[in-house]
C-alpha positions as a LaTeX table, in Angstrom:
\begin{tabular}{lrrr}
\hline
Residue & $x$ (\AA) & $y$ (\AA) & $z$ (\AA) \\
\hline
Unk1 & $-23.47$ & $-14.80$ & $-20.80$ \\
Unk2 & $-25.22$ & $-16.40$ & $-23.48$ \\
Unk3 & $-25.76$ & $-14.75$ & $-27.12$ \\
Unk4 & $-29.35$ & $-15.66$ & $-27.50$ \\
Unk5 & $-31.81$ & $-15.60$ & $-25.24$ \\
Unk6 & $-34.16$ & $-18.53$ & $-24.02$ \\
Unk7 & $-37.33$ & $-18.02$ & $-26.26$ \\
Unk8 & $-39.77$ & $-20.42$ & $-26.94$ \\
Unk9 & $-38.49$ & $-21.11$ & $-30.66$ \\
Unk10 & $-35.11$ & $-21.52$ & $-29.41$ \\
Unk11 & $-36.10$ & $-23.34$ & $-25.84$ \\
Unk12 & $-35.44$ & $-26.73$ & $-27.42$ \\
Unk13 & $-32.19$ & $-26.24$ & $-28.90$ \\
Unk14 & $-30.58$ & $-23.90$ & $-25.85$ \\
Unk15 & $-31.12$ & $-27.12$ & $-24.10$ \\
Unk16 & $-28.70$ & $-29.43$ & $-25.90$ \\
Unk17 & $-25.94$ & $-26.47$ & $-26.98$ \\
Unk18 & $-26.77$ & $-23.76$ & $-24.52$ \\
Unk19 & $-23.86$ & $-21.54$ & $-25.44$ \\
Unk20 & $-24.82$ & $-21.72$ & $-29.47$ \\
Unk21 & $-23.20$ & $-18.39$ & $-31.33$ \\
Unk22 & $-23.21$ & $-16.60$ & $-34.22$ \\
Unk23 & $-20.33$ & $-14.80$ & $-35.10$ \\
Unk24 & $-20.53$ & $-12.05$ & $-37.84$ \\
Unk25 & $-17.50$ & $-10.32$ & $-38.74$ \\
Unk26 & $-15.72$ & $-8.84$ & $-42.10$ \\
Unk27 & $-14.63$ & $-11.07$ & $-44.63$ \\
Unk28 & $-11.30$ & $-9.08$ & $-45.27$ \\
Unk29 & $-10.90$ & $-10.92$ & $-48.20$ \\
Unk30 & $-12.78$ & $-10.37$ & $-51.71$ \\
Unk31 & $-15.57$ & $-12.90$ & $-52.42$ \\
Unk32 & $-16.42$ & $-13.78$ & $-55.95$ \\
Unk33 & $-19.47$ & $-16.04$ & $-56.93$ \\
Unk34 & $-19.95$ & $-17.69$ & $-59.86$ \\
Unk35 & $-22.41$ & $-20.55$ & $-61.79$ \\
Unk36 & $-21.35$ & $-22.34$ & $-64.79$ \\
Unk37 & $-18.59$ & $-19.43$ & $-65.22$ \\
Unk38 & $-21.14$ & $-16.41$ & $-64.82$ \\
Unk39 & $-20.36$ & $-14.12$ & $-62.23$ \\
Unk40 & $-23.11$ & $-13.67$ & $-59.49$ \\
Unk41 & $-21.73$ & $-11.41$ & $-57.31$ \\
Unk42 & $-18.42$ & $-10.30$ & $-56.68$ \\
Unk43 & $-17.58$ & $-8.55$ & $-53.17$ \\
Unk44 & $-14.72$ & $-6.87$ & $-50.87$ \\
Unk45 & $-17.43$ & $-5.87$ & $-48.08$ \\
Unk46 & $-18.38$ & $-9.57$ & $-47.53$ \\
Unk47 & $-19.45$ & $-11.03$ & $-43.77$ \\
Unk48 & $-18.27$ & $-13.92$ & $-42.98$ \\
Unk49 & $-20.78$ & $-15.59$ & $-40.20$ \\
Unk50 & $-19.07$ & $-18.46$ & $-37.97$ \\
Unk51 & $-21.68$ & $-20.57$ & $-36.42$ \\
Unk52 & $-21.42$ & $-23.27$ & $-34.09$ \\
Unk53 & $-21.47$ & $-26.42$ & $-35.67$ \\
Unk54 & $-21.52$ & $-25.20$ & $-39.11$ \\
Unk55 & $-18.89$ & $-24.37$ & $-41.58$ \\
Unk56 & $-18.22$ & $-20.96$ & $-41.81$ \\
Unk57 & $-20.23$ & $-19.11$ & $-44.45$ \\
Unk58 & $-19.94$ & $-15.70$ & $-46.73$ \\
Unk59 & $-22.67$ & $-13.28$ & $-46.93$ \\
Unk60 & $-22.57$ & $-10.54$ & $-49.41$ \\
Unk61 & $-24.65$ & $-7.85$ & $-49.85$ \\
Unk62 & $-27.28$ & $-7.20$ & $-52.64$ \\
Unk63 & $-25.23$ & $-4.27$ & $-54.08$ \\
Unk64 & $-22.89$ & $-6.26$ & $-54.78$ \\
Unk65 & $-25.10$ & $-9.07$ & $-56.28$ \\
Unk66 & $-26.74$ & $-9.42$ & $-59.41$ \\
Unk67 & $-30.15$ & $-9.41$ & $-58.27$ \\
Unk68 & $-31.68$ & $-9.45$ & $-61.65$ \\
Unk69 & $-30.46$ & $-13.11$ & $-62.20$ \\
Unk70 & $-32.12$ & $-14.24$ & $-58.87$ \\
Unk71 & $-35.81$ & $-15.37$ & $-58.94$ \\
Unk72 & $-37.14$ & $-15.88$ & $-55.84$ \\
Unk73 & $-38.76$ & $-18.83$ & $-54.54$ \\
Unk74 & $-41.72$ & $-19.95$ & $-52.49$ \\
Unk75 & $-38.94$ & $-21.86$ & $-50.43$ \\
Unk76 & $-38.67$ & $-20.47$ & $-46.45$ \\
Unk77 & $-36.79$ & $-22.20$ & $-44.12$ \\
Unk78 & $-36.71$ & $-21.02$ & $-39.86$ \\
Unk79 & $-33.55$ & $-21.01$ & $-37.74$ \\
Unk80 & $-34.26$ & $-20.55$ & $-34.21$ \\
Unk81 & $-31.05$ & $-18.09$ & $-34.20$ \\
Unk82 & $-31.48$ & $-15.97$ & $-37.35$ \\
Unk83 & $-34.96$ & $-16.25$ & $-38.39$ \\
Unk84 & $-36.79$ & $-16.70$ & $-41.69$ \\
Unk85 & $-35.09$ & $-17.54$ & $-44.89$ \\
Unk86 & $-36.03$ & $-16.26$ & $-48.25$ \\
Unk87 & $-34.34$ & $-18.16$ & $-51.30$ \\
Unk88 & $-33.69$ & $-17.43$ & $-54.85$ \\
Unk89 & $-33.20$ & $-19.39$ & $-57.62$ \\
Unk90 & $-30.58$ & $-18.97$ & $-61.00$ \\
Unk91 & $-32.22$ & $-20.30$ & $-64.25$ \\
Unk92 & $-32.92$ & $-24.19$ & $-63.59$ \\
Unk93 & $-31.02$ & $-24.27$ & $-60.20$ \\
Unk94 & $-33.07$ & $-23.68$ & $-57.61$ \\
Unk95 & $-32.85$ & $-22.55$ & $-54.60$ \\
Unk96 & $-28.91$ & $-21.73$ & $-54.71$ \\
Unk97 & $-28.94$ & $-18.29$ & $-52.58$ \\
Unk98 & $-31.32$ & $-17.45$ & $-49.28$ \\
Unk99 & $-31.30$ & $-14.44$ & $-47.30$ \\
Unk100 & $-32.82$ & $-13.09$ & $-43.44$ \\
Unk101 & $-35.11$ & $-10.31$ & $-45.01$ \\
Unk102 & $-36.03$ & $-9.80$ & $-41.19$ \\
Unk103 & $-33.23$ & $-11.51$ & $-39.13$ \\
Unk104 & $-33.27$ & $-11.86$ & $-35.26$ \\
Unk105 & $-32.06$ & $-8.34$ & $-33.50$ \\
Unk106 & $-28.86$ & $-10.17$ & $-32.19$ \\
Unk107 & $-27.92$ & $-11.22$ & $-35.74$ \\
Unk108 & $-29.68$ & $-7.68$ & $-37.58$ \\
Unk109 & $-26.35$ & $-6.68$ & $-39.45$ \\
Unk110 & $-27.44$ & $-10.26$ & $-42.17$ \\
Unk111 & $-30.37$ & $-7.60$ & $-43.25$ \\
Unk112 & $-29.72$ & $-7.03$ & $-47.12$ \\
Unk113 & $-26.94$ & $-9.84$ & $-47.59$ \\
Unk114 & $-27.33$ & $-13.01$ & $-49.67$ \\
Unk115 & $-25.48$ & $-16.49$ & $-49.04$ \\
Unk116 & $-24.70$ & $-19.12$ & $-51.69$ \\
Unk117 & $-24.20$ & $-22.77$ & $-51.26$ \\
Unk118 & $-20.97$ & $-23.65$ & $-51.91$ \\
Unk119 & $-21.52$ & $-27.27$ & $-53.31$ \\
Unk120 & $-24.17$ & $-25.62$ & $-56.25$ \\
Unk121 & $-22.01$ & $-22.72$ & $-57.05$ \\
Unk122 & $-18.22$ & $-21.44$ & $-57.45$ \\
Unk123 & $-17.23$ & $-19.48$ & $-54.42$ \\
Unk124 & $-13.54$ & $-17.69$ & $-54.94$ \\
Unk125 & $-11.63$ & $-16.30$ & $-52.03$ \\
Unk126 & $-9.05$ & $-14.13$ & $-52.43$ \\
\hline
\end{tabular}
């Protein structure tokens, strides 16, 4: 059985990859973020979300973020799987961090976590 549902924001896409999933499960591994050598966030309760046809991706969760570095932006983006996006910005780079302040019910444990792009900031794995 599918994950998601046939909806009309998701009708389209169901169509061409009708088995589409998000995976969320524990990072098991400690996630450390990082810009120009300043630690974001650093993490041992991380999720790490595997998505079809998208690298896999860290979420952390704003306890263990710096929040008051983050600005956030007008920016919004939709995903017909996870919902709204929020972003946040870190001094002149903007837009490095988003977040699903309301996510989808069948992805609701992303409430409260942040993700970084990997190409604008210093992920560490360990």
């Amino acid at each position: 059985m599918p994950q998601f549902p046939v909806t009309p924001e998701r009708q389209r896409i169901l169509k061409k990859i009708p088995d589409y999933e998000v995976r969320i499960g524990q990072a098991e591994k400690s996630v450390r973020v990082s810009i120009s050598g300043e630690e974001i966030a650093r993490s041992t309760v991380a999720l790490l979300v595997a998505e079809t046809r998208h690298a896999d991706v860290f979420y952390l969760p704003r306890t263990d973020i710096r929040m008051e570095l983050l600005v956030p932006t007008d920016h919004r983006t939709f995903c017909p799987f996870k919902g709204y996006a929020s972003y946040w910005s870190y001094g002149d780079e903007e837009n490095i961090a988003w977040s699903y302040e309301d996510p989808f019910e069948e992805v609701a444990r992303l409430r409260n976590y942040l993700s970084f792009y990997p190409d604008r900031t210093t992920i560490e794995v360990t």
